[in-house]
C-alpha positions in Angstrom: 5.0 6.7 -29.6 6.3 4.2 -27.0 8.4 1.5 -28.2 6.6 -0.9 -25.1 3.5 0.3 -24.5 2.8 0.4 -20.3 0.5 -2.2 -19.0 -2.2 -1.3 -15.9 -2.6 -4.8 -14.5 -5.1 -5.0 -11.4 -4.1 -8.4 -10.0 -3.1 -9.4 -6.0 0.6 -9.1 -6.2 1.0 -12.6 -4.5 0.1 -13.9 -7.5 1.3 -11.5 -10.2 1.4 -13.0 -13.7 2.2 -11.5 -16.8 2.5 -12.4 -20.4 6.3 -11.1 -20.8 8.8 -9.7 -18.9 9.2 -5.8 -18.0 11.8 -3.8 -17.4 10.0 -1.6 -14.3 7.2 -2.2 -12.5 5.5 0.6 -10.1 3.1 -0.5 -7.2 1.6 3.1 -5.5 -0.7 4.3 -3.1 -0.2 2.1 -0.1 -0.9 -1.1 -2.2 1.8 -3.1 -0.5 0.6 -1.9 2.7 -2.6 -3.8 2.7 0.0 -7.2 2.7 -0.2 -7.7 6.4 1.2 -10.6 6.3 4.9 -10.8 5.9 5.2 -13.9 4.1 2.4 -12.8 1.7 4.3 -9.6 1.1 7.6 -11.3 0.6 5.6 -13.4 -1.9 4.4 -10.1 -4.0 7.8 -8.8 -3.6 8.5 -12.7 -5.6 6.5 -12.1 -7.7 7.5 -8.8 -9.0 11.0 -10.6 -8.7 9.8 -13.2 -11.3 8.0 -10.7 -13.6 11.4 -8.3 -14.1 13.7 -8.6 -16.9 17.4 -8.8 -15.6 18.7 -5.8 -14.4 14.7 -4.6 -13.8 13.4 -2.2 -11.1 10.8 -2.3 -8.6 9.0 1.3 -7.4 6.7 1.2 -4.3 5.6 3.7 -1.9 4.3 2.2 1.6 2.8 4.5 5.0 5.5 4.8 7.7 5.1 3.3 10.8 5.5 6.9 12.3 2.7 7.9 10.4 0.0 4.9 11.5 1.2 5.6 15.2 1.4 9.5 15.8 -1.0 10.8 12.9 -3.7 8.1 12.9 -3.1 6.6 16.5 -6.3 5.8 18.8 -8.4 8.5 16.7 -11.9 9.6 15.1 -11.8 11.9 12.0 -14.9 13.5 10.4 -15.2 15.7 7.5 -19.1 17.3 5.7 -18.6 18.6 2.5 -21.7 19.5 1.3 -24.3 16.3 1.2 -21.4 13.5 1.8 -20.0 13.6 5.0 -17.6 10.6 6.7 -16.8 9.5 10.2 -13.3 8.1 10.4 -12.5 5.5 13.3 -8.6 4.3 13.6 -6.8 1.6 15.6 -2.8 1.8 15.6 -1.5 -1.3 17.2 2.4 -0.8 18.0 3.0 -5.0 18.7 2.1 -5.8 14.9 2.2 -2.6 13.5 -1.4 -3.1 12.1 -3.3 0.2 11.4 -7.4 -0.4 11.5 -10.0 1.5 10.2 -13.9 1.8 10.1 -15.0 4.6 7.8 -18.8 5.0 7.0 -19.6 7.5 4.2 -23.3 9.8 4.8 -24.7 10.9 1.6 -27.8 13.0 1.8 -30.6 12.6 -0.2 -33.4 14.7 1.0 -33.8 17.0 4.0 -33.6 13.8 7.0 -32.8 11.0 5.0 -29.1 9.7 4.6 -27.5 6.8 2.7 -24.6 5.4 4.4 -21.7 2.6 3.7 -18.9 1.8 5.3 -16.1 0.2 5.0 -13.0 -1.6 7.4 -9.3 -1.8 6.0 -6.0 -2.9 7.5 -3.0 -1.6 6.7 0.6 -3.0 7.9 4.1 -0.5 8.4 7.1 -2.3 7.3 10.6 -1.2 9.0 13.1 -0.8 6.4 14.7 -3.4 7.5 12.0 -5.9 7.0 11.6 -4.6 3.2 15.3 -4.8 2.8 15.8 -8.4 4.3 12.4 -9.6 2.3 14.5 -8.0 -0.9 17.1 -10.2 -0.1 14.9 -13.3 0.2 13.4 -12.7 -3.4 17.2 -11.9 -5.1 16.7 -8.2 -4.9 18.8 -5.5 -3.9 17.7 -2.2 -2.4 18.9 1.0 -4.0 17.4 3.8 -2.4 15.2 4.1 0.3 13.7 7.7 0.8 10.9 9.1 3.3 8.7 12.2 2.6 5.9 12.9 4.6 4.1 10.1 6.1 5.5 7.4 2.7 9.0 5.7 2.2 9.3 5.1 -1.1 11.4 2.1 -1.9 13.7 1.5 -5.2 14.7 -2.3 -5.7 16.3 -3.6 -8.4 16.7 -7.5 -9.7 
């Protein structure tokens, strides 16, 4: 068995407090990217500073700006697989690198009747040299910074 056991903690980052300190924390699936504020993102990035042991490292993944811009852009998506179907509306402004979007879910329930939610997210893109400099700010140094497909996935380490 594991020495340390891992710990799943579902907490805004801003505010991340734990009972002891770790020697790696990993924050995935575009988690950081719904910080669209810099200041509140250099406060998670703080907070994950304050929750490492010495010597600890920080994983995150975050959406490049390339990908909010020339995959998403100005456009409508929309998929049917069987009885759920979605529509999938996106905004990409380039001034604050925000990416918006409205997606509704359609769930069929009998031959004309539909049950529908939706739902509106905002997502930020960070330049590398934003993360690094916010790094800095918080006493961490970046390692490695590596970009596959539409995520940069960052390595920081207290």
């Amino acid at each position: 068995g594991l020495e340390n056991r891992p710990m799943f903690i579902c907490q805004p980052l801003q505010r991340l407090r734990l009972r002891r300190g770790v020697d790696l924390a990993v924050c995935a699936l575009d988690s950081l990217d719904y910080i669209t504020e810099p200041e509140d993102c250099r406060q998670a990035i703080f907070r994950v500073y304050r929750a490492l042991n010495p010597g600890g490292i920080f994983i995150f993944d975050m959406k490049t700006d390339s990908f909010y811009r020339d995959e998403l852009g100005d456009n409508v998506f929309a998929d049917r697989a069987g009885r759920v179907s979605y529509v999938w509306q996106n905004h990409y402004d380039e001034k604050t690198h925000i990416n918006t979007y409205d997606i509704t879910f359609y769930r069929r329930i009998f031959a004309n009747i539909c049950l529908s939610c939706s739902e509106k997210h905002k997502q930020r893109a960070y330049s590398v040299k934003q993360i690094k400099d916010i790094a800095a700010k918080c006493g961490m140094e970046l390692l490695e910074h590596t970009v596959r497909g539409e995520r940069a996935y960052y390595i920081l380490k207290k």
